[in-house]
Structure formats: C-alpha cells, structure tokens
Short mmCIF file of the C-alpha atoms (twelve columns), coordinates in Angstrom:
data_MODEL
# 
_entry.id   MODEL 
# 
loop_
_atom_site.group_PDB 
_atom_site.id 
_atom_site.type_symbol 
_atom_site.label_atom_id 
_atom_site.label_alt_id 
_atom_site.label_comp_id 
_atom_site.label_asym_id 
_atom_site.label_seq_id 
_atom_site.Cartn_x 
_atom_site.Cartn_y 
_atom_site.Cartn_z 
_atom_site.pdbx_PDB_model_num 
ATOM 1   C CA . UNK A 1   11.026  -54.390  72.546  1 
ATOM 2   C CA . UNK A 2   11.715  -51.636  70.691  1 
ATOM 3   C CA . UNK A 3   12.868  -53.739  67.585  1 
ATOM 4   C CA . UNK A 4   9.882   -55.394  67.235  1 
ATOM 5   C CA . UNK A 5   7.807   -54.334  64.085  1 
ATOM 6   C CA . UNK A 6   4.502   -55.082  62.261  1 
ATOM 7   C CA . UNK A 7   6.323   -58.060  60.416  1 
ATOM 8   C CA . UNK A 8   7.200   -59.890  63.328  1 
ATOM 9   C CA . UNK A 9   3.789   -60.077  64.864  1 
ATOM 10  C CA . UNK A 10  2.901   -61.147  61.291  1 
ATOM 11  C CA . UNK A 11  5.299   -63.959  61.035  1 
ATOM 12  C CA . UNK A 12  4.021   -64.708  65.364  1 
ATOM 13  C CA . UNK A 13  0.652   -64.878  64.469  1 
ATOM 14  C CA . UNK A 14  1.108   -66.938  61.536  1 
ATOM 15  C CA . UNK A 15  3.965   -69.084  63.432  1 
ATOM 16  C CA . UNK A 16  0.389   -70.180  65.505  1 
ATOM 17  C CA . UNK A 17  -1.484  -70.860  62.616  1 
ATOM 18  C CA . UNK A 18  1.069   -73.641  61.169  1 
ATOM 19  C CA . UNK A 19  2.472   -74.993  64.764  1 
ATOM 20  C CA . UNK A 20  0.981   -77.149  67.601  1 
ATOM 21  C CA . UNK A 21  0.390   -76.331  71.586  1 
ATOM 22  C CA . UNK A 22  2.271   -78.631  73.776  1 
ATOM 23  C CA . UNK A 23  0.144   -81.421  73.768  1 
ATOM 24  C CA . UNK A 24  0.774   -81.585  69.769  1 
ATOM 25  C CA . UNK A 25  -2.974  -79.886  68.846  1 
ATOM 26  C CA . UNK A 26  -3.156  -76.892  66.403  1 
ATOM 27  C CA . UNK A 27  -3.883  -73.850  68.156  1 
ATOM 28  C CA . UNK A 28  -7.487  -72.883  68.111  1 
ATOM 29  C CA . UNK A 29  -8.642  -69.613  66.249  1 
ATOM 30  C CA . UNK A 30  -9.885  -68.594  69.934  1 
ATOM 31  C CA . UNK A 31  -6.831  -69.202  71.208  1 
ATOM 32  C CA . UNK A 32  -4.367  -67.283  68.354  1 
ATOM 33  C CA . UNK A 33  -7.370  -64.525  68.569  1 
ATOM 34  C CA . UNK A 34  -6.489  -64.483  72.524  1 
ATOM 35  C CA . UNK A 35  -3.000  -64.346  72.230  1 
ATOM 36  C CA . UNK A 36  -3.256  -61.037  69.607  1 
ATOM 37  C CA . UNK A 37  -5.107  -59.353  71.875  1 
ATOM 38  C CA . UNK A 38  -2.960  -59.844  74.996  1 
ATOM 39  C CA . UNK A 39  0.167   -58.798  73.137  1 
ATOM 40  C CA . UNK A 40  -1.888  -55.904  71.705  1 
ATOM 41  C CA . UNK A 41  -2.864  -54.808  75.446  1 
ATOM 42  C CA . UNK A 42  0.193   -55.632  76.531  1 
ATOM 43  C CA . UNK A 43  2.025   -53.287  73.613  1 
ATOM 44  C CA . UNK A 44  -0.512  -50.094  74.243  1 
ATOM 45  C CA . UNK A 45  0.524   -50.036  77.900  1 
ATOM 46  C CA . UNK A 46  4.407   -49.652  76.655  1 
ATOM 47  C CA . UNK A 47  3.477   -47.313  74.770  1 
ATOM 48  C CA . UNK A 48  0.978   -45.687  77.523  1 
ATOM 49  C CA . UNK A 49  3.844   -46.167  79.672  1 
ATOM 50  C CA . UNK A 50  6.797   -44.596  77.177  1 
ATOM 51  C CA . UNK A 51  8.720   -47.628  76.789  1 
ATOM 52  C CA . UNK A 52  7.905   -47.382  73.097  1 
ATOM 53  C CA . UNK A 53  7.117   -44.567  71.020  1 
ATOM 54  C CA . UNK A 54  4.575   -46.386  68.682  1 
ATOM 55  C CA . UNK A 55  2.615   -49.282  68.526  1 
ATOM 56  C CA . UNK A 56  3.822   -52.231  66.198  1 
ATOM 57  C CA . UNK A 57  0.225   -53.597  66.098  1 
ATOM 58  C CA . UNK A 58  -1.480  -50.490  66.037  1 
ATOM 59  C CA . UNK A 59  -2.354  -50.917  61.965  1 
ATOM 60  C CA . UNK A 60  -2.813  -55.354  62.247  1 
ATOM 61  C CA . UNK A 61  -6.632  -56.676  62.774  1 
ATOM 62  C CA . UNK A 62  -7.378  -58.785  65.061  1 
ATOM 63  C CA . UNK A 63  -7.593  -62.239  63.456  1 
ATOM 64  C CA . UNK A 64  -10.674 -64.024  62.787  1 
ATOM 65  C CA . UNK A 65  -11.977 -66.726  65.004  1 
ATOM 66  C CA . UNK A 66  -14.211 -69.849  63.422  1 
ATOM 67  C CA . UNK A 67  -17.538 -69.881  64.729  1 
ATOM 68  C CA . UNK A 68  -17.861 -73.860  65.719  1 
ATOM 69  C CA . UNK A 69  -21.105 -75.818  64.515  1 
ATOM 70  C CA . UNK A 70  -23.401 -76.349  67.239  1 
ATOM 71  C CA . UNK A 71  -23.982 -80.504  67.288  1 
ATOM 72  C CA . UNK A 72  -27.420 -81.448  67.457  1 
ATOM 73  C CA . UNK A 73  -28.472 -84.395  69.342  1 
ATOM 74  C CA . UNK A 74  -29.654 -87.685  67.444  1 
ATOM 75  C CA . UNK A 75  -33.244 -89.572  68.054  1 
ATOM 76  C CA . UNK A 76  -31.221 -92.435  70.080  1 
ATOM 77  C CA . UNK A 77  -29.593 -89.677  72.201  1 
ATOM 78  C CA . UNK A 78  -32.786 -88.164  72.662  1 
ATOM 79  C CA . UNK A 79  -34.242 -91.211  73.770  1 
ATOM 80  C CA . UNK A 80  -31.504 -91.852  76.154  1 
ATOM 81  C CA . UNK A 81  -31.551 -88.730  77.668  1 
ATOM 82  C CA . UNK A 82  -35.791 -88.791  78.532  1 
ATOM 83  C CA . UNK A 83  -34.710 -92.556  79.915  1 
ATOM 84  C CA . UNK A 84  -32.276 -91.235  82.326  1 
ATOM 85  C CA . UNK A 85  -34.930 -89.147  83.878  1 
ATOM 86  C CA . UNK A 86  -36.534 -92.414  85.300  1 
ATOM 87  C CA . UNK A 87  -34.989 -93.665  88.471  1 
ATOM 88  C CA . UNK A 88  -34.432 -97.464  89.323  1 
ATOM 89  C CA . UNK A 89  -34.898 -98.668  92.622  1 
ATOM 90  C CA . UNK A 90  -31.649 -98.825  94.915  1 
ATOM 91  C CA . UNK A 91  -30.942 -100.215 98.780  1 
ATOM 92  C CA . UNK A 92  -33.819 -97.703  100.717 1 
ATOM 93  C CA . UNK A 93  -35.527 -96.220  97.734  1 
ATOM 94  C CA . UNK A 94  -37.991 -93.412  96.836  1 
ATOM 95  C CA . UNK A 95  -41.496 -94.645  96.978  1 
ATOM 96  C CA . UNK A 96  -43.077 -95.262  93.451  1 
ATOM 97  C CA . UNK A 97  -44.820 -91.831  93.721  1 
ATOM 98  C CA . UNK A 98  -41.760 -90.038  94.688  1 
ATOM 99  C CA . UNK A 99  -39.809 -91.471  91.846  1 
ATOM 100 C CA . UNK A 100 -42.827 -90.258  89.490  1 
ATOM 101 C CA . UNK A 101 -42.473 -86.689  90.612  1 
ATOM 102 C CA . UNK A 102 -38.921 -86.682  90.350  1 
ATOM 103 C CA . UNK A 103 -38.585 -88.210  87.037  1 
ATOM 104 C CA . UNK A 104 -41.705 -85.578  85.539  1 
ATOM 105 C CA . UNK A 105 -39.605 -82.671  87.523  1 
ATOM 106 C CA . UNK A 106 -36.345 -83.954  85.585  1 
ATOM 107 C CA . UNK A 107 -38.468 -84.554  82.184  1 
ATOM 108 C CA . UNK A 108 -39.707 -80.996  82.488  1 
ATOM 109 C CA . UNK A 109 -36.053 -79.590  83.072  1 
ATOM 110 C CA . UNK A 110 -34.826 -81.384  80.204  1 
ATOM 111 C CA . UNK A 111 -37.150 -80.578  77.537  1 
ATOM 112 C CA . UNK A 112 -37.360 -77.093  78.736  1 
ATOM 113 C CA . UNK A 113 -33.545 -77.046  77.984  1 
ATOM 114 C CA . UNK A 114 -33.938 -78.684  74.782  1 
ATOM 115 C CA . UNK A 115 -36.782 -76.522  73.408  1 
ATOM 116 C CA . UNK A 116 -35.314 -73.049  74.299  1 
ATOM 117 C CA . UNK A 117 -31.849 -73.302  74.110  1 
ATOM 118 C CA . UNK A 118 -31.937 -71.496  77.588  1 
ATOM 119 C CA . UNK A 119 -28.573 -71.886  80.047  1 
ATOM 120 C CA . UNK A 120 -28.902 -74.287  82.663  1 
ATOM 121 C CA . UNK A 121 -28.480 -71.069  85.330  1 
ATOM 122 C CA . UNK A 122 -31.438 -69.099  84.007  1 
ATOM 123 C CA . UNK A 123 -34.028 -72.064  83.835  1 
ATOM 124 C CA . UNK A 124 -32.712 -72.373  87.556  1 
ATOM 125 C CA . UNK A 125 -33.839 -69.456  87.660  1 
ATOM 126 C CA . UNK A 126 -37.574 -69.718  86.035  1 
ATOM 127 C CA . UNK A 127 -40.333 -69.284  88.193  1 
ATOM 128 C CA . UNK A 128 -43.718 -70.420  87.223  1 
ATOM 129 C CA . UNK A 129 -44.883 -66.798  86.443  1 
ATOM 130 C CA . UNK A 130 -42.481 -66.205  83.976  1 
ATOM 131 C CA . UNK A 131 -44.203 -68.778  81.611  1 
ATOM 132 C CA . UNK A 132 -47.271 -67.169  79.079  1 
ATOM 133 C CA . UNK A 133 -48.769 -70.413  78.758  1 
ATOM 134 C CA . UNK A 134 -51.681 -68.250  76.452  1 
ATOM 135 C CA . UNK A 135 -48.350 -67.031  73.760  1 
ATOM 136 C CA . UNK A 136 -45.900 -69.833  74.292  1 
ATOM 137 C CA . UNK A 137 -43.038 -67.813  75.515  1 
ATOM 138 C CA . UNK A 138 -41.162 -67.641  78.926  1 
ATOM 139 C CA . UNK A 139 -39.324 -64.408  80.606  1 
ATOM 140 C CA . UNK A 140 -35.709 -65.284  80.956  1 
ATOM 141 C CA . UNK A 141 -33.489 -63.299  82.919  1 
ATOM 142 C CA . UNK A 142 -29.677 -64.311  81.693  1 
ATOM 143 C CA . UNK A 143 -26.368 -63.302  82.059  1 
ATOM 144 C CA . UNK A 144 -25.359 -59.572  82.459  1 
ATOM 145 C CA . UNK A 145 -29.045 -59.055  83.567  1 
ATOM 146 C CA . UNK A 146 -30.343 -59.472  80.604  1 
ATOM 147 C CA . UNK A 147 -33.889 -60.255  80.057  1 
ATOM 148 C CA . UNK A 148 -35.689 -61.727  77.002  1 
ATOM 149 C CA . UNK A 149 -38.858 -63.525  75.951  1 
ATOM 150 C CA . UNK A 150 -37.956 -67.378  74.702  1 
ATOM 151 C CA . UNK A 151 -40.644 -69.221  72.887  1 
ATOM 152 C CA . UNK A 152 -41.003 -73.024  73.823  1 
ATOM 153 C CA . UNK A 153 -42.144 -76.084  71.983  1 
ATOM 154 C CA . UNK A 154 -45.037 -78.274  72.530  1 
ATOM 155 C CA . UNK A 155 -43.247 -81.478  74.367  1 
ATOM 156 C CA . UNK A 156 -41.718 -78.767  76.768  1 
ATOM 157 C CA . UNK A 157 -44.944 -77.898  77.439  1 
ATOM 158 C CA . UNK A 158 -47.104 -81.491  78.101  1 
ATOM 159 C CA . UNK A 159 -43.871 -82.118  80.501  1 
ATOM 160 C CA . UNK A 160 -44.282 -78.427  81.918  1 
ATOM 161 C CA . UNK A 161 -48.018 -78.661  82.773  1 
ATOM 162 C CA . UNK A 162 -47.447 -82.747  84.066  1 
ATOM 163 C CA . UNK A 163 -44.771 -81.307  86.635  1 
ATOM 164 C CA . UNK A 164 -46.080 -79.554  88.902  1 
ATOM 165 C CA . UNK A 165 -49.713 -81.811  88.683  1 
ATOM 166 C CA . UNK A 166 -47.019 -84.923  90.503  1 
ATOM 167 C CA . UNK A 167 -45.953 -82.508  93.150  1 
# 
C-alpha cells in the first residue's frame, strides 16, 4: 500500500474511463465516481489507522459524474398510459360502477404523477388537505422529511376533483 502514489490512482481512474465492466459496458460516470470515493474512504482510514503516513488521494478531485437527460414521454405514450387506467371485464368482474371509480382513482394518480414530478411514495402519501385547490399547489412531505409546496397542472386537477365525486 505504501507504494501507491497520486499517479497510480490517476492511471486507475482513467483505466475505468477507457475499459468495460464484465458484461462488456463502459463504466458509468456514477460508477467510476463510486469507486474514487470508496478507495478514498478506504485510504483515510489507513492513514487514520497508521498504516500509511499520507494520503495518495488527498490532493485528486473527485471525478465528475454526467447528469443523464430526463426522457419525456411522447403523445402515443401518453395516450397509452390514461388507456391502461380503464379496466376490461375478466371471469367475476367489478361492476361497471366499480370499474369507473377505479379507473378515475388510477387517472387521478397518474396525472398527479405526471404534473408534479412528485415520487410515487409521497403522493402515497397525499391526503386531501394537503391540496390548495384556491393556489394550485399541494404540501408534499418527501424523503428525509422534507416538506415542500408542488404546483399542479390543470388535467391533474379535472381528474383530482372527478375522483373522489365516483367514490
């Protein structure tokens, strides 16, 4: 360990860049980012631990990861996705008004997602107080306890206020 210096963590790192993982991909900037800061951890306990005097990461930066694109869904997607809220008929069905209410609960979820952005665990969490129908906005708590205000769009809101009218 104690022959290892700034070069060859240099030469490591960019070993990553140019090679492939086992299944023959390119490592991921998350993934080379990862690795540095493992080895970094894994180098300040050494020298917490007086295995080695110094540090031969202590002056390298942590390398930059790419921040990916987010996609965005096309009209025929879209369309898809409000048609899956439906639900056919099968063997001992729902009754035509229980299939209503289900599909205007699952139209509601869905455009709710879609409009906000929200995760799928905090509009689990949404309670019909948290909406300001009067500004547009609904109280999200999130991860880490975190709590913001997220506006949402006008479809959201027809499916929002048809929901509950089916229950």
């Amino acid at each position: 360990m104690a022959d290892i210096e700034e070069i060859d963590i240099i030469v490591w790192l960019s070993h990553l860049r140019d090679g492939t993982n086992r299944w023959g991909r390119p490592y991921s900037s998350r993934t080379i980012e990862t690795y540095f800061r493992d080895v970094l951890v894994f180098f300040n306990w050494l020298v917490a631990h007086k295995h080695l005097e110094e540090n031969p990461m202590a002056d390298l930066k942590s390398p930059k990861t790419e921040k990916p694109l987010i996609r965005v869904f096309t009209e025929d997607e879209l369309m898809r996705l409000d048609a899956a809220c439906d639900r056919e008929p099968k063997g001992r069905s729902l009754t035509q008004d229980e299939r209503k209410a289900l599909a205007a609960r699952d139209r509601a979820f869905l455009w709710l997602l879609l409009s906000t952005g929200i995760r799928i665990s905090e509009a689990c969490g949404l309670l019909f107080a948290d909406i300001d129908w009067d500004m547009g906005m609904i109280f999200v708590r999130g991860k880490g306890s975190k709590e913001r205000k997220v506006p949402f769009g006008k479809v959201a809101r027809q499916h929002l206020v048809v929901s509950p009218v089916c229950y």
